[in-house]
C-alpha positions, 0 to 999 in steps of 0.5 A: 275163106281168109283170102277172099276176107283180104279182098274184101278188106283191101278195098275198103280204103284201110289200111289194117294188118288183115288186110295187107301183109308184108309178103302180099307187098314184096311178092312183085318187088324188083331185084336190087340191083348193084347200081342202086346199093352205089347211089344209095351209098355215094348219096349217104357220102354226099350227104354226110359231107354237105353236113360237114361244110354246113356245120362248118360255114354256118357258125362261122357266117353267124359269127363274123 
């Protein structure tokens, strides 16, 4: 009975707590691969030093 409510639920165009469960989302994930872990990583690094430069050339252009 409480699956076919989350059916139901789930199509009405809602999103509600009943009707969508976490486990219901990760059921068909994909495993994470190592090549991911490196890109999210070396993104983070190229990130963090792009604010670096930025803090950095942004005072001293406004300042000369």
């Amino acid at each position: 009975m409480a699956e076919e409510e989350k059916k139901e639920m789930s199509g009405t165009g809602t999103l509600t707590g009943a009707a969508l469960e976490a486990e219901d989302v990760l059921a068909d994930a994909e495993p994470w691969e190592p090549i991911e872990t490196k890109l999210v990583v070396w993104s983070l690094v190229v990130a963090v030093i792009a604010l670096l430069i930025g803090l950095v050339v942004v005072p001293t252009s406004i300042l000369h």
